[in-house]
LOZA-414273 format. One line per field, with one value per residue (C-alpha): residue in three letters; chain; z, x, y. Coordinates in pm, 1 decimal, m for minus. Example, Ala and Ser with C-alpha at 12.3 -4.5 7.8 and 13.67 -1.06 7.14 Angstrom:
LOZA-414273
res ALA:SER
chain A:A
c3 780.0:714.0
c1 1230.0:1367.0
c2 m450.0:m106.0
//
This chain:
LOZA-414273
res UNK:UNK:UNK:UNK:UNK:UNK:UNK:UNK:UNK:UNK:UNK:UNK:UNK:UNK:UNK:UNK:UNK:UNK:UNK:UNK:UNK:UNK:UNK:UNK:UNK:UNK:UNK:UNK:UNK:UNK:UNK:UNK:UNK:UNK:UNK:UNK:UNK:UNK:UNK:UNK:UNK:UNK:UNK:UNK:UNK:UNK:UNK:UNK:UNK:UNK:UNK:UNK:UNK:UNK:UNK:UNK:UNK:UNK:UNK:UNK:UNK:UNK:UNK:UNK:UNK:UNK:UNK:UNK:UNK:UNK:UNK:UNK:UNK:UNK:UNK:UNK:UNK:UNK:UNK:UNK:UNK:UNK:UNK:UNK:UNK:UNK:UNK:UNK:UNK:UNK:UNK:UNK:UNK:UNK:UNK:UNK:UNK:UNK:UNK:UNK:UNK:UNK:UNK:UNK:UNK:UNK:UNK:UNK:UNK:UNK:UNK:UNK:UNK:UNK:UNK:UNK:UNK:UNK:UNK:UNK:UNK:UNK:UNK:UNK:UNK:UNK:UNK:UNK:UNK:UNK:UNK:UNK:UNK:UNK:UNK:UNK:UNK:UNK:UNK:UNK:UNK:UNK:UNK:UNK:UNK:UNK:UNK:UNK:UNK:UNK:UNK:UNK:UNK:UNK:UNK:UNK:UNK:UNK:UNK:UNK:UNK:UNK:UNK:UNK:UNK:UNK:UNK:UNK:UNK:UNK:UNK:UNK:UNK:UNK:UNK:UNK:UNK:UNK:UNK:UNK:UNK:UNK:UNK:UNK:UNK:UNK:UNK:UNK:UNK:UNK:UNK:UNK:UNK:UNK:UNK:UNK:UNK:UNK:UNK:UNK:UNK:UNK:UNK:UNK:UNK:UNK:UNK:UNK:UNK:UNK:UNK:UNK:UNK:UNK:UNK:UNK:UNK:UNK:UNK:UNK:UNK:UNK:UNK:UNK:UNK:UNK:UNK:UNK:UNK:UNK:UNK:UNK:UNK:UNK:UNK:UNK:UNK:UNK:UNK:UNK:UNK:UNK:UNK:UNK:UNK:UNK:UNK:UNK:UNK:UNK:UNK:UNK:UNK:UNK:UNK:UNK:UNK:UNK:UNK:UNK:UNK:UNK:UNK:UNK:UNK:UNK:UNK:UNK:UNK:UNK:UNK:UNK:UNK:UNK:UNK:UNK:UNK:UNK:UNK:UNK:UNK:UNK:UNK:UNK:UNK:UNK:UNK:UNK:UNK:UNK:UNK:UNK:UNK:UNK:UNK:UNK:UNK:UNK:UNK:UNK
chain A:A:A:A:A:A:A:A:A:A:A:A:A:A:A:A:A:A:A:A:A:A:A:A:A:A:A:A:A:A:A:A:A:A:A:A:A:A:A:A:A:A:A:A:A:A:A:A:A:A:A:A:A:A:A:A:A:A:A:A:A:A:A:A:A:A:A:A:A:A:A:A:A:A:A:A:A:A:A:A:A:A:A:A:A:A:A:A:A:A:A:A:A:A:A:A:A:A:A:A:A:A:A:A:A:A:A:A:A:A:A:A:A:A:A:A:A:A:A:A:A:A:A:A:A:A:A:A:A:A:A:A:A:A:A:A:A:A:A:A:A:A:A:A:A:A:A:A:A:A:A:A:A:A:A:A:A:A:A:A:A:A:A:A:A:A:A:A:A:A:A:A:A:A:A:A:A:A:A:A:A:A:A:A:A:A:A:A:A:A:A:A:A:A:A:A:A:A:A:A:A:A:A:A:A:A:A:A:A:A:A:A:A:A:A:A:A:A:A:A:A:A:A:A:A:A:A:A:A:A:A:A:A:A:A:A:A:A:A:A:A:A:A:A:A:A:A:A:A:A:A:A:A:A:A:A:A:A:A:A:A:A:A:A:A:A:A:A:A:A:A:A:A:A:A:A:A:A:A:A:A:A:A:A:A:A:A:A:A:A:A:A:A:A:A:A:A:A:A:A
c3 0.0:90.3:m193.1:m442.8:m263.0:m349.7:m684.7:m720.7:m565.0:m808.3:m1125.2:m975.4:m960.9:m1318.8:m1479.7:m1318.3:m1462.7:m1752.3:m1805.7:m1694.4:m1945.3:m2214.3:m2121.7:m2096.5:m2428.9:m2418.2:m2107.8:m2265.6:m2583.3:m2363.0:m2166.1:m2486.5:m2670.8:m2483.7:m2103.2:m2131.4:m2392.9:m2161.1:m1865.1:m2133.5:m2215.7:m1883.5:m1771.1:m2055.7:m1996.8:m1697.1:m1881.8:m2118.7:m2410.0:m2717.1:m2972.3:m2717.4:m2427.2:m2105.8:m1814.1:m1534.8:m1563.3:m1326.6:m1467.1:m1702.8:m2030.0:m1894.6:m1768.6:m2132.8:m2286.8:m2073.1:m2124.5:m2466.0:m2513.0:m2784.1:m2505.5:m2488.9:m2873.9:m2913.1:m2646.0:m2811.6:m3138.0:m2982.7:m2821.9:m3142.7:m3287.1:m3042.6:m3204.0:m3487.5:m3292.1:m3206.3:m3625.6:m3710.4:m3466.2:m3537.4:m3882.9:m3938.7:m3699.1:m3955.8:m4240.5:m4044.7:m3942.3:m4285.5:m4432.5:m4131.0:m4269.6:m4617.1:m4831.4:m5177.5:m5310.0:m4924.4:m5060.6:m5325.8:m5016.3:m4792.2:m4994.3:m5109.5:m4724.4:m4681.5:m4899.9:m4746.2:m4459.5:m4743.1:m4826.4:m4553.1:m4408.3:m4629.8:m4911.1:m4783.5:m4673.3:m5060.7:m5217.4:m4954.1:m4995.3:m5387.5:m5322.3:m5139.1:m5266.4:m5456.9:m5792.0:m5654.4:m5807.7:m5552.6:m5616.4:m6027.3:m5975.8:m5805.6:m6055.4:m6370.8:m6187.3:m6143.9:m5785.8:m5731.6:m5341.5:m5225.7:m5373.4:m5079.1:m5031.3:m4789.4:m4692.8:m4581.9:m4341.0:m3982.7:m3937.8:m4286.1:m4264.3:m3948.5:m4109.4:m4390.5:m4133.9:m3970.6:m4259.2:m4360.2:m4052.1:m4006.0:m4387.5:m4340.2:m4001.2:m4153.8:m4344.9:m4012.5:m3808.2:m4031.4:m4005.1:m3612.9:m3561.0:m3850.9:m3640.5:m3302.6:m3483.0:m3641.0:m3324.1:m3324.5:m3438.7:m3674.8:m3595.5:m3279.2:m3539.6:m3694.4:m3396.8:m3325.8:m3638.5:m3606.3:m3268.9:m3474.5:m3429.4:m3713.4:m3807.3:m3581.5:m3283.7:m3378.5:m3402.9:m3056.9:m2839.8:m3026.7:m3228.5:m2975.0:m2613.6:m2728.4:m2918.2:m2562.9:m2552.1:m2897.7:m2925.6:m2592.8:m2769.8:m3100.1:m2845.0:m2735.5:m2971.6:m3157.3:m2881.8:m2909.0:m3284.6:m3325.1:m3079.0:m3161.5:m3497.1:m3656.9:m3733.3:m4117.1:m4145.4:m4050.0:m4203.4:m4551.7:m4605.2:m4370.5:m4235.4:m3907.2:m4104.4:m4145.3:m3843.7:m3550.2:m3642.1:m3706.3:m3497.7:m3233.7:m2966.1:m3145.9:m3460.0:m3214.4:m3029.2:m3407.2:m3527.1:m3092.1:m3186.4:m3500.6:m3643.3:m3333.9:m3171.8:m2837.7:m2739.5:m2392.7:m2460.8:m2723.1:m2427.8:m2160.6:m2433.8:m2534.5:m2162.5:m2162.0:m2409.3:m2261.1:m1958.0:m2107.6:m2327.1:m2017.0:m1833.7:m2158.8:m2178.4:m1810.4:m1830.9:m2093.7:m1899.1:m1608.1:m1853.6:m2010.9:m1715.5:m1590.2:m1944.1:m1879.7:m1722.9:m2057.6:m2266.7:m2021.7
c1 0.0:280.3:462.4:171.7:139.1:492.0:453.1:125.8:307.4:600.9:361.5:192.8:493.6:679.2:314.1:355.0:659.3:576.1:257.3:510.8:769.5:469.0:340.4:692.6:691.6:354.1:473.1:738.1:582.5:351.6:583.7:797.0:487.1:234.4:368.2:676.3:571.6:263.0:491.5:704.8:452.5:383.5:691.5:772.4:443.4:652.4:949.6:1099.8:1161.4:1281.4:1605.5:1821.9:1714.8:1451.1:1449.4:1177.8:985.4:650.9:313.5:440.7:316.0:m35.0:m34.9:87.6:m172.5:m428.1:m329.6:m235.6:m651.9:m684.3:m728.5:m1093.4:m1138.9:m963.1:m1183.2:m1502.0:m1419.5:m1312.5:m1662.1:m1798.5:m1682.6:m1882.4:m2233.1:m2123.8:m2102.8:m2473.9:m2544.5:m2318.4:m2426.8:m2806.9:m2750.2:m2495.0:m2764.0:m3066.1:m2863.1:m2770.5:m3087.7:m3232.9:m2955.6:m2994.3:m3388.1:m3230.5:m3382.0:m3359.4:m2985.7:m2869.2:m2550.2:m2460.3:m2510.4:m2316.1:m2006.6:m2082.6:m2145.7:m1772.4:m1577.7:m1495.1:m1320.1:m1099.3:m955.3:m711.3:m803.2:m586.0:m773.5:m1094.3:m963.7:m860.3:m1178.9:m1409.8:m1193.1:m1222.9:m1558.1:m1655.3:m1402.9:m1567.8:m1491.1:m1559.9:m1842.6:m2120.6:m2106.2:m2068.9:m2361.0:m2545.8:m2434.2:m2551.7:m2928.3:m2931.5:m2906.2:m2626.9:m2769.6:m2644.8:m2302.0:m2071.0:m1718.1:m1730.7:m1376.4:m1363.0:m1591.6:m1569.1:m1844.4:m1915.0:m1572.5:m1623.4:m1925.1:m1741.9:m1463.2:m1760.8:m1888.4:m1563.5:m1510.6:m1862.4:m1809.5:m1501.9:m1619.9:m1937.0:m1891.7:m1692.7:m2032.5:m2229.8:m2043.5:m1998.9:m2371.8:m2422.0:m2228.8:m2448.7:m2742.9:m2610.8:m2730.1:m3046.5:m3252.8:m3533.5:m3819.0:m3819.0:m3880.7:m4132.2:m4332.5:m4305.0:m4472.1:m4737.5:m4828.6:m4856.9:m4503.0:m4381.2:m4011.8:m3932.2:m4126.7:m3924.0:m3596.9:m3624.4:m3799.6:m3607.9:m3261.1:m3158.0:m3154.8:m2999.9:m2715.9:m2653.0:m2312.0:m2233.1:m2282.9:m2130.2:m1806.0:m1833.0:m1942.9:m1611.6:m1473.9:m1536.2:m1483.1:m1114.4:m1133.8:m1343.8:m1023.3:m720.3:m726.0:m906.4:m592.4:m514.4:m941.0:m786.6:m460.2:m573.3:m951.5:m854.4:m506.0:m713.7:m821.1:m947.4:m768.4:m814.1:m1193.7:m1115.1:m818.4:m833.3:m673.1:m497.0:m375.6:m238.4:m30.7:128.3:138.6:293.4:569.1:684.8:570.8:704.3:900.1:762.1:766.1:675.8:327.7:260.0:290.3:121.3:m207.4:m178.0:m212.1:m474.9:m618.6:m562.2:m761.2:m1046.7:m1103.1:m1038.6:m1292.8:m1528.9:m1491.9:m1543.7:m1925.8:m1993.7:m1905.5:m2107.6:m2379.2:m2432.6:m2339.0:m2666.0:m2836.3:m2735.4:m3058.9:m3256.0:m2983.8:m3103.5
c2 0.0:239.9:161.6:221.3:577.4:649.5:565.5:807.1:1107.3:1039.4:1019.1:1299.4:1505.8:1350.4:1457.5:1819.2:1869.1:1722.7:2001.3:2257.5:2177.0:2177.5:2542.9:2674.6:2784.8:2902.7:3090.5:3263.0:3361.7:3570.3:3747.3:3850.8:3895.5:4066.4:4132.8:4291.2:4550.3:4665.6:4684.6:4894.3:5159.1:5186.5:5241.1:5479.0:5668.7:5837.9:5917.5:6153.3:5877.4:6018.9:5936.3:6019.1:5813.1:5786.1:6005.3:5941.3:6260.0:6150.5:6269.4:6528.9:6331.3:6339.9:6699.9:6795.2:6578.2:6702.2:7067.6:7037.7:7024.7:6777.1:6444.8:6579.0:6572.5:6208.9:6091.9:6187.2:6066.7:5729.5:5731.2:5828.7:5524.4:5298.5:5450.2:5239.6:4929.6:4876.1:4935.6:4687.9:4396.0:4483.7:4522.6:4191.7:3959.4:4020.2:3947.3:3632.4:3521.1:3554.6:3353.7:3115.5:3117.3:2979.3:3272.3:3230.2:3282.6:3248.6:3069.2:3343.0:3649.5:3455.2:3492.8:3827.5:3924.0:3763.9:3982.9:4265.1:4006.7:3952.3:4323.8:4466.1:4778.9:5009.2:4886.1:4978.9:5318.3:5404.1:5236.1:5468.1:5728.4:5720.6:5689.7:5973.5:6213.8:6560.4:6384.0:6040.9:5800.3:5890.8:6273.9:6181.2:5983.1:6268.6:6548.4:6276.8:6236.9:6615.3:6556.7:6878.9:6919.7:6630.5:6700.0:6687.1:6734.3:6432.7:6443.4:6836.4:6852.7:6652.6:6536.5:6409.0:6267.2:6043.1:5909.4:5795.2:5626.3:5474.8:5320.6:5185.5:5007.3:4884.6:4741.3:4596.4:4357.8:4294.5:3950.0:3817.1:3935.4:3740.2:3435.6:3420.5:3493.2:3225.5:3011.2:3086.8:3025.8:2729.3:2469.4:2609.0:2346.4:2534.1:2289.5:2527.8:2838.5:2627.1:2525.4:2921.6:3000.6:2769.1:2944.6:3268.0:3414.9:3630.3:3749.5:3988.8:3762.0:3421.4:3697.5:3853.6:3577.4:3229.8:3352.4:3657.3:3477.6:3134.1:3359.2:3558.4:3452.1:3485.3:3851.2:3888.6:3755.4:3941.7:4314.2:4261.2:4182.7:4481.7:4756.0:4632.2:4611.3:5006.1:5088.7:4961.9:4883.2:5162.8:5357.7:5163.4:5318.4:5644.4:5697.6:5616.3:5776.5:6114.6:6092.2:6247.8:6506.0:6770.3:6911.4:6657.0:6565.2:6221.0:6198.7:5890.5:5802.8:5524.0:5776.4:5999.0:5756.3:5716.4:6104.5:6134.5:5883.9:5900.9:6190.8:6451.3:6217.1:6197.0:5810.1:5950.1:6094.1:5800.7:5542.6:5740.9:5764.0:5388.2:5381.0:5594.8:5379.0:5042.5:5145.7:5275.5:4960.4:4753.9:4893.8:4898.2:4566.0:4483.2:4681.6:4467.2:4132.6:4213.1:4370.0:4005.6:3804.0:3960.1:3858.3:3470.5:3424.9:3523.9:3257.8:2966.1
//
């Protein structure tokens, strides 16, 4: 009996090590990877970085951000971007549900609904910015229909030129919304839709009351997903439809970390607003767990 013990606790400890040695590599990938540059930016986000070296400077980078007065601006625009998010998931969940319904020529959308997945996100910036430019094919179309009102120099004007980011971005993630909600729908077993209709549910009844609480956790995933996506990768958007342009109206957070760094040199202020930026998508992104962990409820 004793010796049988000994032999467990020495399995138990060769299989340890074993799992250790497994998720070493794993381990270190991360720290390299993904830990030491956040400890980096932190660090640097208290320092005078530049060419020439780092000198520990305290909160000066944030005092100059905050009274440089653009942090204000780069913060709204940021939040700006999250009005898009709600239009996209609505927007990417009917077209999913109807191709989940098998409408005619469902196979044929679902690719086309895939293709902008395809183009990278400087692409897209030069097509919509071709697009929308005061010669572009939208105005052309507009000045050929006699249509000169709605001529619009897209591009100059703020407002009009967030839009147009907006769109971009809300294009470009489409095709992978489709397909993740496709895939949340996909164990849904549609003689529950049918046994719904037969009780007199229509669309938007089978939609809301059937397909939305058993895909809970889906959209939960793909929410998330795209808070970091609308905030950290929006700059390729940026930097080739406006260039943050016209003056900082489409500037984020994430194009000024770039224009801070290698544009006027100031690695210090670039890492104390991708610190900035961090935080505010971490706590984003913590409302929205706690939001849905209150929603499991509807899923069960």
């Amino acid at each position: 009996m004793i010796k049988a013990i000994h032999r467990i606790k020495k399995f138990n400890k060769q299989d340890s090590f074993n799992i250790f040695i497994s998720i070493l590599p794993i381990i270190v990938l991360t720290f390299v990877i993904i830990l030491y540059p956040l400890i980096s930016v932190f660090y640097h986000g208290f320092t005078n970085w530049n060419l020439t070296g780092a000198q520990f400077n305290g909160l000066l980078n944030y005092k100059n951000l905050i009274n440089s007065g653009n942090l204000l601006l780069l913060l709204k625009n940021n939040f700006f971007l999250l009005f898009s998010i709600p239009i996209q998931i609505f927007l990417s969940l009917i077209i999913a549900y109807l191709i989940y319904q098998e409408v005619p020529s469902w196979q044929f959308f679902r690719i086309i609904f895939y293709l902008p997945a395809v183009f990278s996100s400087v692409v897209i910036g030069f097509l919509f910015r071709t697009f929308f430019s005061l010669n572009g094919p939208l105005n052309e179309v507009f000045r050929a229909t006699r249509l000169d009102l709605l001529v619009v120099n897209w591009l100059n004007k703020g407002s009009t030129a967030f839009i147009v980011v907006s769109i971009a971005l809300i294009w470009s993630q489409f095709g992978m919304a489709v397909l993740i909600f496709l895939s949340g729908m996909g164990p849904i077993e549609k003689s529950i839709l049918e046994s719904a209709e037969v009780d007199g549910a229509n669309f938007w009844g089978k939609f809301i009351h059937i397909i939305l609480p058993m895909i809970v956790s889906t959209i939960e995933f793909y929410l998330v997903t795209l808070v970091i996506i609308f905030f950290t990768a929006s700059f390729g958007f940026i930097y080739s439809i406006t260039s943050g342009g016209p003056g900082y109206s489409t500037t984020t957070l994430e194009y000024m970390i770039y224009t801070k760094a290698f544009k006027s040199i100031l690695f210090g202020q670039s890492s104390a607003l991708a610190t900035i930026l961090f935080f505010i998508v971490l706590v984003i992104v913590i409302v929205i767990l706690r939001i849905f962990k209150k929603l499991g409820n509807w899923e069960e």
